[in-house]
C-alpha positions as a Markdown table, in Angstrom:
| # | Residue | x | y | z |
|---|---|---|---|---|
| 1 | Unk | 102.3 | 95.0 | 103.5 |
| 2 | Unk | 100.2 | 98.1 | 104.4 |
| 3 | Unk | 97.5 | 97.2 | 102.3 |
| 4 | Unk | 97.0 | 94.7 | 104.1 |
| 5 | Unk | 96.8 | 96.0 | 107.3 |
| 6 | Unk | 93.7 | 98.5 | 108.1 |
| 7 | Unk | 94.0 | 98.9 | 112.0 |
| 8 | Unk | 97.0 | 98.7 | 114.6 |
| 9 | Unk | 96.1 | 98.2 | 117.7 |
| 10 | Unk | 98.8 | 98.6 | 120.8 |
| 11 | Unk | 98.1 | 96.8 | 124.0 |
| 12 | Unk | 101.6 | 96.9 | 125.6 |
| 13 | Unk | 101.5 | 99.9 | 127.6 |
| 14 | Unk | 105.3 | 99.5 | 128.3 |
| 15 | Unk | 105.5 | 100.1 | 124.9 |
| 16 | Unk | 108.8 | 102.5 | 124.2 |
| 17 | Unk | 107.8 | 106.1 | 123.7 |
| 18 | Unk | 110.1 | 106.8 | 120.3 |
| 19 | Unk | 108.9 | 103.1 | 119.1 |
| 20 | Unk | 104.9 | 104.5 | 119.6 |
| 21 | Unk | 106.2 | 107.8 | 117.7 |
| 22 | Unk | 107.4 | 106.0 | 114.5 |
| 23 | Unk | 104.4 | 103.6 | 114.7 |
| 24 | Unk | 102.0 | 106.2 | 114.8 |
| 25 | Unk | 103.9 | 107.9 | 111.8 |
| 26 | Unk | 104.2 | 104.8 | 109.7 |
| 27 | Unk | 100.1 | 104.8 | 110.3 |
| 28 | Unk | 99.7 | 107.9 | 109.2 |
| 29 | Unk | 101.7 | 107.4 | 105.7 |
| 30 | Unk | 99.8 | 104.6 | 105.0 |
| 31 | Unk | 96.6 | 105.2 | 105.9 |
| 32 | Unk | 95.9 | 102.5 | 109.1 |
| 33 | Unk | 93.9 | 103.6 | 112.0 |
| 34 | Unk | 95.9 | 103.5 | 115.4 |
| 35 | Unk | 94.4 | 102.6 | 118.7 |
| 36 | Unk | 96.2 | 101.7 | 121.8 |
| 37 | Unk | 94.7 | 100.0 | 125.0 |
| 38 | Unk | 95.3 | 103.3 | 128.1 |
| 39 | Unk | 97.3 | 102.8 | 131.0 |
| 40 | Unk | 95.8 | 104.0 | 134.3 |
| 41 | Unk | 97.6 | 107.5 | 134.0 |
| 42 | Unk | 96.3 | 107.8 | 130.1 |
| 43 | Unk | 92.7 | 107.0 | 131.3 |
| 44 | Unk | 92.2 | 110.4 | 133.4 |
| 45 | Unk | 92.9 | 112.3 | 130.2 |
| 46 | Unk | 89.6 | 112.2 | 129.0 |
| 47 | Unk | 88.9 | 115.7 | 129.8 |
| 48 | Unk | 91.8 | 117.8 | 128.5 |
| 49 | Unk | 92.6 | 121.4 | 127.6 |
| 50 | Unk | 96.0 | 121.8 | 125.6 |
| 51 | Unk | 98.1 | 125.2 | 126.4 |
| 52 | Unk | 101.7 | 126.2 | 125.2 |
| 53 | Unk | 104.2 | 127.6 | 128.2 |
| 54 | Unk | 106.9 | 128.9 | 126.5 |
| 55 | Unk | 106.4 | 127.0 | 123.1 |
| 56 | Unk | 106.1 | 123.8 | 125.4 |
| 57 | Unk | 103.1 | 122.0 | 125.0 |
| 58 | Unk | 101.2 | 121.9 | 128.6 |
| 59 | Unk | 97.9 | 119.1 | 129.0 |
| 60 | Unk | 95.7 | 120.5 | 131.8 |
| 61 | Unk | 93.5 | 117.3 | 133.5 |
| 62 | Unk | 89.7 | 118.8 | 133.4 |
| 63 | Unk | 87.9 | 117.7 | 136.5 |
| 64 | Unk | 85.0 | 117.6 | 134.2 |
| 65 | Unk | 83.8 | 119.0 | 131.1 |
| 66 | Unk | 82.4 | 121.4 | 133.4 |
| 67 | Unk | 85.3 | 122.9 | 133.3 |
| 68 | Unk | 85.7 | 126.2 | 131.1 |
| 69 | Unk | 83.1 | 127.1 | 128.7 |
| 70 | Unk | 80.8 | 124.4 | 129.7 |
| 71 | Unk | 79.7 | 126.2 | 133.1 |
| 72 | Unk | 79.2 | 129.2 | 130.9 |
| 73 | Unk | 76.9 | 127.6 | 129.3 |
| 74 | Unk | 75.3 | 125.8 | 132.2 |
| 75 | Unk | 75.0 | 129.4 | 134.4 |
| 76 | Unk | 73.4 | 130.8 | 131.3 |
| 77 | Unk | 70.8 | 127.6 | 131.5 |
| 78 | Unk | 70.3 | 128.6 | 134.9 |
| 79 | Unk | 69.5 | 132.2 | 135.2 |
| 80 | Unk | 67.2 | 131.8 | 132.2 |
| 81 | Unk | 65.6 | 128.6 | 133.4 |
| 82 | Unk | 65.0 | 129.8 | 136.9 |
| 83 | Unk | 63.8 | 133.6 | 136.2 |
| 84 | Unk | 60.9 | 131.7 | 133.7 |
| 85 | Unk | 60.0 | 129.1 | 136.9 |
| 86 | Unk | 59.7 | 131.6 | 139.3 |
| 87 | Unk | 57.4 | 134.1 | 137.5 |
| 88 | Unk | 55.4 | 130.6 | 136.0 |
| 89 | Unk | 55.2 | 129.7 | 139.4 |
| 90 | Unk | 54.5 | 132.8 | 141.2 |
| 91 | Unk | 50.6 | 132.0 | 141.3 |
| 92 | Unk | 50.9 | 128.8 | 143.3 |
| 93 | Unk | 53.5 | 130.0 | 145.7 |
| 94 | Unk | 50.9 | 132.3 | 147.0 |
| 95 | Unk | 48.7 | 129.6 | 146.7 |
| 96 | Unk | 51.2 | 127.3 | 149.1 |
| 97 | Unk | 51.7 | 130.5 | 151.1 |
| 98 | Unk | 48.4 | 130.7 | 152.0 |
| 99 | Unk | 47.4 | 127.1 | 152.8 |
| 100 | Unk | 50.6 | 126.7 | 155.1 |
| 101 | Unk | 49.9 | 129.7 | 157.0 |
| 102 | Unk | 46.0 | 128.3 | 157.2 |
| 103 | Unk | 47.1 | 125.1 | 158.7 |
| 104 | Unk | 50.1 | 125.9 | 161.6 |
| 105 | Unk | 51.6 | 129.0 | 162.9 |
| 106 | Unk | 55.3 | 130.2 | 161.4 |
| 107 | Unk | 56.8 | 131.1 | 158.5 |
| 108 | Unk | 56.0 | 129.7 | 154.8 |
| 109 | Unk | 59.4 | 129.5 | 154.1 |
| 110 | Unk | 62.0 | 127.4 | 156.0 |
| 111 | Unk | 66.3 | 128.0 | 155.2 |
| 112 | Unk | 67.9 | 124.8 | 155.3 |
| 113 | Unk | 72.0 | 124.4 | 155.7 |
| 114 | Unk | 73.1 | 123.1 | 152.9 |
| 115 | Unk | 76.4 | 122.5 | 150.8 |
| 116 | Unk | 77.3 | 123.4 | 147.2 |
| 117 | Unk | 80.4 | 122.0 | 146.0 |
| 118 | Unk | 82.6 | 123.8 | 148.4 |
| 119 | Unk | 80.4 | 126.4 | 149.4 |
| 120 | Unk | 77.6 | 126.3 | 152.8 |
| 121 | Unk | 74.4 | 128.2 | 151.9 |
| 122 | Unk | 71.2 | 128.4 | 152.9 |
| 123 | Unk | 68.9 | 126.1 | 150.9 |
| 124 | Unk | 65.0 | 127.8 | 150.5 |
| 125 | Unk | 61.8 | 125.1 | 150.6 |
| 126 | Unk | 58.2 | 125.9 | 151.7 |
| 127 | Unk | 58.0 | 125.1 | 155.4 |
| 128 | Unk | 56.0 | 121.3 | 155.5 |
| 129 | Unk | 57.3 | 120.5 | 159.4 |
| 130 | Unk | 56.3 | 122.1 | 162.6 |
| 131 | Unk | 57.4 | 125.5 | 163.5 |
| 132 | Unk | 60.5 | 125.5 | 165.1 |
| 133 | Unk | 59.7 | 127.4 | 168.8 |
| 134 | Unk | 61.7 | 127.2 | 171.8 |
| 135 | Unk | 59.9 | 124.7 | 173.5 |
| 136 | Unk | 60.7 | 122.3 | 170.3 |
| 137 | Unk | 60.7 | 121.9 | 166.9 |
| 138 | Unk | 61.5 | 119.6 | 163.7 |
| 139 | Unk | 65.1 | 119.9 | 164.1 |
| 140 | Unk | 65.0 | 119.9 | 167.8 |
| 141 | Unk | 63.0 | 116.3 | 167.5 |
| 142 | Unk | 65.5 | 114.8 | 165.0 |
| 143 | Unk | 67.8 | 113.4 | 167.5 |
| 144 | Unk | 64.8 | 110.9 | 168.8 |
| 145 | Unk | 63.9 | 110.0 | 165.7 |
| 146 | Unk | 67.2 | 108.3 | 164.7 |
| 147 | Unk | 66.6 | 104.9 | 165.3 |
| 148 | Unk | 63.8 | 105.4 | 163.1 |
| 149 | Unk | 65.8 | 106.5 | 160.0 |
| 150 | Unk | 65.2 | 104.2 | 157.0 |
| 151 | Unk | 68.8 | 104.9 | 155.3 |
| 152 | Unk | 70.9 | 103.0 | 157.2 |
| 153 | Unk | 73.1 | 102.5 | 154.3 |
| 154 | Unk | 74.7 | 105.7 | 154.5 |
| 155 | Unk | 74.9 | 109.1 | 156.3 |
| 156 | Unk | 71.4 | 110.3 | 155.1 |
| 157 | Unk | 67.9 | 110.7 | 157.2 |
| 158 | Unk | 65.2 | 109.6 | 156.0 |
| 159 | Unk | 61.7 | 108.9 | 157.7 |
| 160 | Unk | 58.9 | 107.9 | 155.0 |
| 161 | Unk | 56.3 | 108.7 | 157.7 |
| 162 | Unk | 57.8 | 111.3 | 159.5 |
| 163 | Unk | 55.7 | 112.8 | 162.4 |
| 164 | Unk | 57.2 | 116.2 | 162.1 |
| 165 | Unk | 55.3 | 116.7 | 158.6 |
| 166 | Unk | 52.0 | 118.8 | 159.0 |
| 167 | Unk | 49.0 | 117.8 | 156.5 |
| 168 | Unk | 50.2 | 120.5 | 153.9 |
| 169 | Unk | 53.8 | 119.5 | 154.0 |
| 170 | Unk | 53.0 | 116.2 | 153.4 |
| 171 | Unk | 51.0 | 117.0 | 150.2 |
| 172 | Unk | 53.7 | 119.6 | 149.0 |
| 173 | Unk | 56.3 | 117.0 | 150.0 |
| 174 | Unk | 54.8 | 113.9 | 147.6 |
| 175 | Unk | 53.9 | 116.5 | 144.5 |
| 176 | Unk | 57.8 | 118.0 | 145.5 |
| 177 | Unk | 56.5 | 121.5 | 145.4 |
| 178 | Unk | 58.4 | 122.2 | 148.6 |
| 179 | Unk | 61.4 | 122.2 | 146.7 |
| 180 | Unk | 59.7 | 125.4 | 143.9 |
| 181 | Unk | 61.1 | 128.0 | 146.1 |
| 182 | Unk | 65.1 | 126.2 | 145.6 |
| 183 | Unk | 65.1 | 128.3 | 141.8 |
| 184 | Unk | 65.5 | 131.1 | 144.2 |
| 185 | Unk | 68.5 | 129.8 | 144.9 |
| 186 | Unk | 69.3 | 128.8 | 141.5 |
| 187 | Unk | 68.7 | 132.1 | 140.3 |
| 188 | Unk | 71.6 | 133.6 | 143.2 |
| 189 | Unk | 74.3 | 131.3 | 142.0 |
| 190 | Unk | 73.5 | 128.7 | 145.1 |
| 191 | Unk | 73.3 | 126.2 | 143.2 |
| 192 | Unk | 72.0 | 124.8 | 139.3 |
| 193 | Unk | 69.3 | 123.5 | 138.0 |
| 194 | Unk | 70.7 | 119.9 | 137.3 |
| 195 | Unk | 73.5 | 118.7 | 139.9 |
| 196 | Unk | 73.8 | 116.3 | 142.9 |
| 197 | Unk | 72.0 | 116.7 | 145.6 |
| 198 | Unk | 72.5 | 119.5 | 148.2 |
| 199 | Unk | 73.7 | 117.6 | 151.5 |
| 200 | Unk | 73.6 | 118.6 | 155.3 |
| 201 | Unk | 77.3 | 119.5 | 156.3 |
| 202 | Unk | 76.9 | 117.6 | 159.0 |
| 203 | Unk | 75.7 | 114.7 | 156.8 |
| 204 | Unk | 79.5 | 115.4 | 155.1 |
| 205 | Unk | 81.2 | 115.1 | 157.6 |
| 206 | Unk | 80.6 | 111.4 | 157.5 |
| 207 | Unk | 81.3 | 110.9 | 153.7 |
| 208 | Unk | 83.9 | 107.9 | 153.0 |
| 209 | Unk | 86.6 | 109.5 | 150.4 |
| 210 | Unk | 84.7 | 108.0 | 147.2 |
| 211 | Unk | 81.5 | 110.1 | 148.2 |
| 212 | Unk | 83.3 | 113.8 | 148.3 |
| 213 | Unk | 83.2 | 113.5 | 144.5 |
| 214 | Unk | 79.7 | 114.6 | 144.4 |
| 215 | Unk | 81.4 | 117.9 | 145.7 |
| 216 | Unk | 83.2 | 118.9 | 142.7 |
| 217 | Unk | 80.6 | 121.1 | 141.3 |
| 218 | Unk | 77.4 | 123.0 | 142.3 |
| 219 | Unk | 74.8 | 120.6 | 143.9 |
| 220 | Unk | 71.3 | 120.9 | 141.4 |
| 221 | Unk | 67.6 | 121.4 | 142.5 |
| 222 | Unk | 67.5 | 118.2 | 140.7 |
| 223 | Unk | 69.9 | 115.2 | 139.3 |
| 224 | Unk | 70.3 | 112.1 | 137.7 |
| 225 | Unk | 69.9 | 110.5 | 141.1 |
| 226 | Unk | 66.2 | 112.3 | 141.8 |
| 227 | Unk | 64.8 | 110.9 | 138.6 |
| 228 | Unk | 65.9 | 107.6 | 139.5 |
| 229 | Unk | 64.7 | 106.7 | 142.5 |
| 230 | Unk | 65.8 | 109.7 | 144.8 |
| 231 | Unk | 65.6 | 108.5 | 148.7 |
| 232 | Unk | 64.8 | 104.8 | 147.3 |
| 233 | Unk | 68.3 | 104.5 | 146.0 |
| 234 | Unk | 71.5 | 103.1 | 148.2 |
| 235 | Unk | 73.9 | 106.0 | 149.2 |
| 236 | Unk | 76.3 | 104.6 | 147.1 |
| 237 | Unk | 74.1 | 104.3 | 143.8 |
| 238 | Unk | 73.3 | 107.7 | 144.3 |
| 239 | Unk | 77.3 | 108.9 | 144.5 |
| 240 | Unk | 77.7 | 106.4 | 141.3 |
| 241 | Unk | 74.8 | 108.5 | 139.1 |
| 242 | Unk | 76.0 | 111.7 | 140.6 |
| 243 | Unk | 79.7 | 110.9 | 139.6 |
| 244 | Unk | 78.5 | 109.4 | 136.1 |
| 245 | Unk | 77.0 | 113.0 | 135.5 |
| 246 | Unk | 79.7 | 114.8 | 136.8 |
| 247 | Unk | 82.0 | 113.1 | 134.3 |
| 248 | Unk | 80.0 | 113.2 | 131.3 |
| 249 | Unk | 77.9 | 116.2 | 131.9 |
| 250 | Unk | 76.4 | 117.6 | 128.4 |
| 251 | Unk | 73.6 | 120.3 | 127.8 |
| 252 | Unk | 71.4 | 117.5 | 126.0 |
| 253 | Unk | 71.8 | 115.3 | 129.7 |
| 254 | Unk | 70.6 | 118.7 | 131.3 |
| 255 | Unk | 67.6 | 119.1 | 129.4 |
| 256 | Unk | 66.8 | 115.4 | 129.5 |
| 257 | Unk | 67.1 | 115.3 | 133.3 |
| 258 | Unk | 65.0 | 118.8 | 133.7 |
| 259 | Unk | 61.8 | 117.8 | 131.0 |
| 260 | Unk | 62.2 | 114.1 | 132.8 |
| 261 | Unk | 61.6 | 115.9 | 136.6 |
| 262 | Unk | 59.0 | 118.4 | 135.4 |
| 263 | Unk | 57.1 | 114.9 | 134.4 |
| 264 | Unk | 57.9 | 113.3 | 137.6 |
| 265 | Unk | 56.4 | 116.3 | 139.5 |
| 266 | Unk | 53.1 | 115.8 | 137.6 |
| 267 | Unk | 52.7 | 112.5 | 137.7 |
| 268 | Unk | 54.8 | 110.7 | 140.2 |
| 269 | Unk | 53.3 | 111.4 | 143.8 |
| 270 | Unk | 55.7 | 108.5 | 146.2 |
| 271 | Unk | 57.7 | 111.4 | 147.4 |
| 272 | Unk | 57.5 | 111.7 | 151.2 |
């Protein structure tokens, strides 16, 4: 009968367990490849590492491959990744430096808030809004510019023509090279390269439950999301791609998503 059979496929996932255990085996004998359709439980075991406690067998549920050696890896990325941008780069940030400083008053550099899986840091970008003084400021104008935000869809802001953006910033801000100074941060441990994007907490505090997945690693200087549409995306695309890389994360997606951005830079200007 078993040559007659080349695959057994189980579907019943109320199938007994010592019934599966002498299926399996009789598969095994005889040379029939076993599948089985997953219940929901089975399904999260997609990332697994196997330990013995005792001489007992122990499955630990990975997050994501992430887990373990695979952040080794990334953090290695990183380091070497950011030390090379930042000395590449070190012409034009004095460059930036001086054409910001030309234009307004205040610093070249501006800290943002931002959140890193489930860390608060202060995010680095060349200043492209007005000085913050005491009389006013970009962030003190943000609360009248609400009703003008153009993401509706979730807890974002986004203006495309945003009147707090000096002529500078808003030629940094469509070429992205506000964002250069971010391997700074990179470099630190703020965040990676290649993650989801870095949120305001206060734009957190407003997540549904599905979004707070995005917060299970480091946020990146760039993402699946960014070369996809960035700010043009729904909220909820966005937490999809972010959760897709999160989930099947892989040096080769890293690499694909950094040589893809470093084009988008040079030739894609719609940025604002």
């Amino acid at each position: 009968m078993s040559g007659l059979v080349d695959e057994v496929l189980l579907v019943s996932p109320s199938y007994e367990g010592n019934h599966i255990a002498e299926l399996v085996d009789f598969c095994h004998e005889n040379h029939i490849t076993f599948k089985f359709v997953p219940n929901l439980y089975q399904t999260l075991t997609k990332h697994v590492e196997i330990d013995l406690v005792s001489s007992v067998p122990v499955i630990e549920l990975k997050r994501t491959p992430l887990d373990g050696w695979g952040k080794v890896f990334k953090r290695t990325i990183d380091i070497i990744g950011a030390s090379v941008g930042l000395v590449v780069c070190s012409p034009l940030f004095v460059i930036i430096a001086l054409a910001i400083k030309t234009e307004t008053t205040g610093p070249v550099f501006i800290s943002l808030k931002r959140v890193s899986g489930k860390n608060e840091f202060n995010l680095h970008k060349f200043r492209s809004m007005i000085a913050h003084d005491p009389d006013g400021g970009a962030e003190s104008l943000k609360a009248s510019l609400i009703a003008l935000n153009e993401r509706p869809d979730g807890p974002l802001f986004k203006i495309r023509n945003d009147p707090r953006i000096t002529k500078v910033g808003r030629f940094i801000r469509k070429t992205r090279i506000d964002e250069l100074p971010q391997l700074w941060n990179v470099l630190k441990g703020d965040i990676s390269l290649v993650g989801p994007r870095p949120h305001q907490p206060d734009e957190i505090a407003h997540y549904e439950k599905h979004h707070k997945k995005v917060l299970a690693i480091k946020a990146g200087a760039t993402g699946l999301a960014q070369i996809s549409g960035s700010s043009d995306l729904p909220f909820d695309q966005e937490v999809a791609m972010d959760s897709f890389y999160i989930e099947n994360w892989s040096m080769f997606m890293d690499l694909k998503i950094i040589f893809k951005t470093m084009f988008k830079m040079l030739r894609d200007h719609s940025a604002a």
